[in-house]
N, C-alpha and C positions, 0 to 999 in steps of 0.2 A: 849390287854385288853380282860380278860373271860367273858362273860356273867354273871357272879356274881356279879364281880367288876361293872359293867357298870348301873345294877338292883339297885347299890347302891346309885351309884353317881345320877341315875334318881333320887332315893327314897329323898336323899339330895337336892336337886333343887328345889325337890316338895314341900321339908318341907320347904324350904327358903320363896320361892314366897309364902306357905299359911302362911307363917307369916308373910310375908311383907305387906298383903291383910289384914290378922287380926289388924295388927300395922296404917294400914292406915282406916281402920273402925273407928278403939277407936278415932284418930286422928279428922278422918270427923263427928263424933257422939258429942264428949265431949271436943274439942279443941277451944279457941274462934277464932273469923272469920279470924284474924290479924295474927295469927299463924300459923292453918290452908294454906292464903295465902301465907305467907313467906316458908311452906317449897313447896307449890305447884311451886312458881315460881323458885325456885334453883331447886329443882328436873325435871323440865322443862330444864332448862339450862344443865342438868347435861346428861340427856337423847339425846338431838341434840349431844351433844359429838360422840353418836355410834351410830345416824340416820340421813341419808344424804339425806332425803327428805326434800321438803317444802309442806306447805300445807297454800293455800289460799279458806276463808272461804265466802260465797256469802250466806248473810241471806233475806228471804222473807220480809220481812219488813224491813222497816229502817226511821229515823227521829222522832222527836216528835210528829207528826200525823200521825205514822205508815200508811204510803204512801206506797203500793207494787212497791218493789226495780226494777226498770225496768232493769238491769242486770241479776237477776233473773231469771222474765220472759224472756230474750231474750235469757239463757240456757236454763232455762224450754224447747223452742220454738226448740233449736240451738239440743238438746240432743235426742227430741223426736223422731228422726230416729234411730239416735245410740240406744237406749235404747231398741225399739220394738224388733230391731233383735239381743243385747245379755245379756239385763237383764233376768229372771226368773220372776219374779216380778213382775208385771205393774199396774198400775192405768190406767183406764179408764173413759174418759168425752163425754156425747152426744155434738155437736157441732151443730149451723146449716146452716153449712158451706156442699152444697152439694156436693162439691167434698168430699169432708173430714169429712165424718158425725161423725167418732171418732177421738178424740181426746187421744192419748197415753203417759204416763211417767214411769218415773222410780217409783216403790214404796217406799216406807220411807226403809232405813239402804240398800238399793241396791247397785251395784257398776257398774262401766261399763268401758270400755277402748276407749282409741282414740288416735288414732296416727296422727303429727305436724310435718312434714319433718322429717321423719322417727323417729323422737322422742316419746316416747310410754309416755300415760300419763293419769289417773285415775280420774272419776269424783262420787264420792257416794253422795246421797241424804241420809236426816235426820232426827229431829224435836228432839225439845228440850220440855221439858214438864214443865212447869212449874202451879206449886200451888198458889192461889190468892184468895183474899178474897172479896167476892162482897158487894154491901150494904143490901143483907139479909144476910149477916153474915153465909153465906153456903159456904164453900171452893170450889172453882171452878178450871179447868185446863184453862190454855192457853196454845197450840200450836206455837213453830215458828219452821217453816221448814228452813233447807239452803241447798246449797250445797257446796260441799267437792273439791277441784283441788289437785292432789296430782303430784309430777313431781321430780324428781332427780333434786337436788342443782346447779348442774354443767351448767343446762338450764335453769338458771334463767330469766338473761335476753332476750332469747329468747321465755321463755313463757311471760312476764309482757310487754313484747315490740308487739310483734307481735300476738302471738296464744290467747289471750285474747282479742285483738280487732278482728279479725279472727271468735272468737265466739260472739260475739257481733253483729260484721256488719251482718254473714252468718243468727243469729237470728232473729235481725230484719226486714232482706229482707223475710224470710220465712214466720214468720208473717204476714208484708205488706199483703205477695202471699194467704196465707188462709185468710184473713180477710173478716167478712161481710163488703164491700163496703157500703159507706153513700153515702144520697144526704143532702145535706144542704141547707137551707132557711132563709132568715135574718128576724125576725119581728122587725125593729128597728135597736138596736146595738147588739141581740141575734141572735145566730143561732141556727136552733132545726132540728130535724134531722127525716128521715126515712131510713130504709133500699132499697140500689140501685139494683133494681133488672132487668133493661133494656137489654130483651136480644139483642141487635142491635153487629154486630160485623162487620170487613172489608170484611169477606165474604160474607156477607149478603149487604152489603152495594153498592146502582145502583148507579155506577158511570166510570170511564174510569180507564181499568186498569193500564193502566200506571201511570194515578195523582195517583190511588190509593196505586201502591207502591210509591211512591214518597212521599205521605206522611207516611208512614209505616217507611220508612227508615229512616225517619226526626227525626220521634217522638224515634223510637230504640236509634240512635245517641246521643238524648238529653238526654236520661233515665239514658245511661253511661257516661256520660261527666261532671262529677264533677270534676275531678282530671285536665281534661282540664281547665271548670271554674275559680276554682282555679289557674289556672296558670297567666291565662288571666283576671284577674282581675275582672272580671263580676259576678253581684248575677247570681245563680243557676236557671234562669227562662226563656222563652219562652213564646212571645204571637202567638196570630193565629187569625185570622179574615176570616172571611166568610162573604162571601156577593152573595147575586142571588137572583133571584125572590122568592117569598114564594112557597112552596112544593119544593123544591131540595134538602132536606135534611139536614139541617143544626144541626136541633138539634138532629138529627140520625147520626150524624157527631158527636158530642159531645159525645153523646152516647156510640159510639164506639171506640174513643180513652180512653175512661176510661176503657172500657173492656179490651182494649189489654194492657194498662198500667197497672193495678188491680189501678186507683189510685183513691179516693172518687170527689164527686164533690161539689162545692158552687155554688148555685144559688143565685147570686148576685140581689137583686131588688134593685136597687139606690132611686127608689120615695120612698121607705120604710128609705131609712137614711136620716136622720135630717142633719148634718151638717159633714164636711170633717174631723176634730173629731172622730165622730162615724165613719167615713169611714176607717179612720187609726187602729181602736179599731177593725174592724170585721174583716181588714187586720193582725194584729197582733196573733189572735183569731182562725186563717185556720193554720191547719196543716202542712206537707212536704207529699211528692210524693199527690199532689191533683190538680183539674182543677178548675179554679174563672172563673166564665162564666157569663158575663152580655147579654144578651139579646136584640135583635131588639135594638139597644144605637141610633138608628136614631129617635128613639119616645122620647127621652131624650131631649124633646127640649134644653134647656139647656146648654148641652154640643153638639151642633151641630150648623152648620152654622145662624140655628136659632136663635137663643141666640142675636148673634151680628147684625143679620140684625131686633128684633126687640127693637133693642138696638138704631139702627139708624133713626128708626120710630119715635124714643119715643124726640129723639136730635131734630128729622128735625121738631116735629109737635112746631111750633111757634105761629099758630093760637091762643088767647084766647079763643075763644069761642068753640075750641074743645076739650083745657083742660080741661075748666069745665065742659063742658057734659062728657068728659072723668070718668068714678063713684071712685070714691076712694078706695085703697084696703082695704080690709074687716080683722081685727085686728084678727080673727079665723084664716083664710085660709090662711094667712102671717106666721102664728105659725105653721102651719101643715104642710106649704109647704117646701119640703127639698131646703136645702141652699149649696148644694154641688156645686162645681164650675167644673169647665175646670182645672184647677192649681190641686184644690185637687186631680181630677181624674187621671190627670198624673202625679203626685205624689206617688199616689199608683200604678199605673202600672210601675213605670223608678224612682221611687225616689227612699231615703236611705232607708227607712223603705220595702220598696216591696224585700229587699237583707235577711229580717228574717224570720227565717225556711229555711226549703230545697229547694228541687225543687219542682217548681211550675210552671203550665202551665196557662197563663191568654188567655183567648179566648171574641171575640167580637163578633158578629153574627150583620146584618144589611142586610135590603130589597134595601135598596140605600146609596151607597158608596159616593155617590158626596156629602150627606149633612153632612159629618162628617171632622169635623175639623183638616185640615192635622196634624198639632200635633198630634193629637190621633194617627192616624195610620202612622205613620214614621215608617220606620224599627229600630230597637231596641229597641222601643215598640211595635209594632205588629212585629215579624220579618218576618212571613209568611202569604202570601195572597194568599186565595184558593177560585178561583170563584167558585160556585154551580151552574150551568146552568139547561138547560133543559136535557130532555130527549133525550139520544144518543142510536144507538144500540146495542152497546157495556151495556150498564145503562142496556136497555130493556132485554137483554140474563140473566142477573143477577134476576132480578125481575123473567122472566119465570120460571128460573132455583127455585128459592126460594117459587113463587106461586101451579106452575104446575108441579115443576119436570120435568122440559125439557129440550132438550142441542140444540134441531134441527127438522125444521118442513115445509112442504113445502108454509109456508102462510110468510116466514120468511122474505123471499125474497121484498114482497110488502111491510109488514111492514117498512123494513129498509129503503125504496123507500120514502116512507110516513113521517119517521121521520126525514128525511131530509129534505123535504119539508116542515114541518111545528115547530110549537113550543109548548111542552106539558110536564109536568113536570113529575118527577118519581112519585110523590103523583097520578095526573091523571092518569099515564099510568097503575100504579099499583091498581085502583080501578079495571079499566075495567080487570083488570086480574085475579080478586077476585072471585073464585069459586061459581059460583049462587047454583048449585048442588052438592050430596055428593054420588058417586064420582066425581069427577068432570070431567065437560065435554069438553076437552081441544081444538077442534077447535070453537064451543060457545064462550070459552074468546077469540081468539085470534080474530074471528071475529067481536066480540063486540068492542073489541080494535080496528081493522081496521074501520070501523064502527065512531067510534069518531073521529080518527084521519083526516078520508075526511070532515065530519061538521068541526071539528077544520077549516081546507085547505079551505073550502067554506066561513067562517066567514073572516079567514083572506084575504083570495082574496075580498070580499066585503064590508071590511073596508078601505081594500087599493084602493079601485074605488071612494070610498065614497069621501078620503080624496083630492083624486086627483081632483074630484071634487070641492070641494070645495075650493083647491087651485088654479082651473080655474078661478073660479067665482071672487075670487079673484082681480086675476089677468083685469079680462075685468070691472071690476067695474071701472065708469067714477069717475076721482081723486074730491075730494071736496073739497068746495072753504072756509076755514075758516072766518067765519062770524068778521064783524071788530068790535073790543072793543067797550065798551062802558064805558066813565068815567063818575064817579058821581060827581055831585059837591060836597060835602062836601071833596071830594080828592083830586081836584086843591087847591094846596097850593101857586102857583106863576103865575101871567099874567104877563107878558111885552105887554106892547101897544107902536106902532109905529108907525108913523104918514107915510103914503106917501107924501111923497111931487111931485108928479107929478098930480095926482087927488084930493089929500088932506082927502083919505078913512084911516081908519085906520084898523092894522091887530094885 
């Protein structure tokens, strides 16, 4: 075919299609709507005949309360890497996410590529424009963005089966990862929120490092173990309980499993909820991948051994006359006071309802572990129990290392000497390591440090003299002789009289 012939047959094709384009104007200008659709949809039909793509369309909005489509955003989220490095294109968002202070996408009508077990497959962004009339009667637009999936026919089922949940799941997690972290606060059966900003992490964190891989690997395990879950028949969840003296870190413990999880937290206050109700409500109300964290649960009287031993005060007082002086309870303070139980509480930690949402970590913190009701802390309700002790050398190297910048020092030696002999929490140890001067002046702390730790060793040697003492005195105290009853007559309820018969006295 000559180049003449061929200038023709362009010239022919062109004139076709601009009349097909003028024929489908008149059509969309002056045709009614019913017509219009009937030949859109046959011409649809007719066009798939000699195009073997599919195309699945993902709109920003959707439902009658145009709710943002969380499929969407989880491409939005899922595309944002693809996008920066081969669209042309981009939108741009401040964020205030420090790692991530920009936020990148595709621009409207962009296209981008991705490949799905070597499947190649096309995602364009869009918006629809649509004209609307408001109630001052001035034509207004409205926006809806979507995106576009485009993929060869023949891959059907492997794109709607697999690489669509693939972008889903890969979004979601991504998001989780930038997201500003909450802390959460119950006032009641509401929770309200601030931004989590605790810098506490495992490295930072004075404690032994062996427990502290050990919980490291715990928490890793659990983060991927849905599919196990699932198997095994169990909700998605995890308790933890700590228990040690105050200052060991507990809630720098808390602190920093949310860090290396990115997961938000609920600060659970119990004397703030009213009734096991509202406890169910603020459990249903917590997200997935986040920590429920009740605090100090040993001041909870309530729900600790307390509970029942003044449950048994209340049975055994038989006296009259100290029920009545007993005062009555006060019709306010009965109203106010939450009515949550022992039942409800493990309920929400091991019942059916603690199986909704994802995974969840429940954490219990307590200064004394004896007065909490073995129920509570069973394994598979609490599954893991992590004492918080004092201050070890191993704890103290961390704390140096984070106060002073130090790995190694010749006072190091005594130190470790010293905290073996005595007992002193990271909270303490880490004051006296607290820079008096700027710059700082590092054998000043470490001697400060030493310094407290022989008062600490002096106090304790002389509490333990005291007591032994006093378990002498104890001891040599002459035993005492219980002085003998006295009955009142109005409380002989029976004599018997008995005649002797050898003197004729009576008894």
């Amino acid at each position: 075919m000559n180049k003449s012939a061929m200038g023709d047959l362009l010239a022919q094709l062109g004139s076709i299609l601009a009349s097909i384009m003028f024929v489908w104007a008149i059509i969309q200008q002056y045709f009614p709507y019913n017509i219009r659709n009937f030949i859109d949809k046959y011409s649809q039909r007719f066009l798939t005949l000699f195009y073997p793509y599919i195309q699945i369309t993902f709109n920003e909005f959707t439902g009658e309360r145009f709710k943002r489509s969380e499929a969407y955003s989880a491409i939005e989220t899922y595309l944002g890497t693809t996008s920066s490095m081969q669209a042309k294109r981009l939108k741009a968002d401040v964020t205030k996410n420090n790692t991530q202070p920009l936020s990148l996408s595709m621009d409207d009508h962009e296209e981008v590529a991705d490949n799905f077990n070597g499947v190649k497959v096309y995602w364009s962004s869009g918006k629809n424009i649509l004209k609307t009339q408001s109630f001052s009667f001035y034509p207004t637009t409205d926006e809806k963005r979507y995106y576009k999936l485009t993929f060869h026919k023949r891959y059907r089922e492997l794109m709607v089966r697999d690489y669509l949940n693939h972008v889903l799941k890969e979004g979601r997690e991504i998001k989780v990862k930038n997201r500003l972290r909450k802390l959460y606060t119950n006032n009641g059966a509401q929770w309200s929120h601030v931004v989590f900003e605790h810098p506490a992490s495992f490295q930072t964190l004075a404690m032994d490092p062996v427990k502290k891989q050990e919980i490291i690997d715990d928490l890793t395990t659990f983060s991927n173990a849905e599919e196990f879950y699932n198997r095994i028949g169990r909700a998605w969840k995890r308790g933890y309980l700590l228990f040690g003296p105050p200052g060991t870190g507990k809630s720098t413990m808390i602190a920093a499993m949310a860090n290396f999880l990115s997961y938000d937290i609920y600060d659970l206050e119990l004397t703030a909820v009213k009734d096991n109700t509202e406890l169910r409500r603020l459990l249903i109300e917590t997200s997935s991948k986040s920590i429920i964290v009740i605090e100090d649960i040993d001041c909870s009287m309530d729900l600790t051994g307390q509970r029942k031993k003044g449950k048994e005060e209340d049975e055994e007082t038989t006296d009259p006359a100290k029920k009545a002086a007993k005062p009555p309870p006060s019709p306010e303070n009965d109203s106010k006071a939450s009515k949550v139980t022992l039942s409800g509480l493990l309920n929400f930690v091991d019942g059916l309802w603690s199986a909704c949402g994802g995974d969840r970590i429940i954490v219990f913190t307590t200064n004394h572990i004896e007065k909490l009701d073995p129920a509570l802390i069973r394994r598979g309700r609490m599954d893991k129990h992590i004492e918080l002790s004092y201050c070890g050398f191993e704890a103290f190297r961390v704390l140096a290392r984070n106060y002073l910048y130090l790995e190694d020092h010749v006072l190091f030696d005594e130190i470790r000497r010293l905290l073996e002999e005595t007992q002193m929490t990271p909270a303490d140890v880490a004051e006296n390591l607290m820079p008096k001067t700027s710059p700082a002046d590092v054998e000043a702390c470490l001697r400060s440090l030493i310094g407290e730790l022989e008062k600490v060793k002096r106090e304790e040697k002389q509490k333990k003299i005291e007591e032994e003492e006093e378990e002498r005195k104890k001891k040599d105290a002459p035993a005492t002789v219980p002085a003998p009853e006295t009955v009142k007559i109005d409380e002989i309820k029976e004599v018997k009289v008995i005649e002797n018969g050898s003197n004729g006295s009576v008894v």
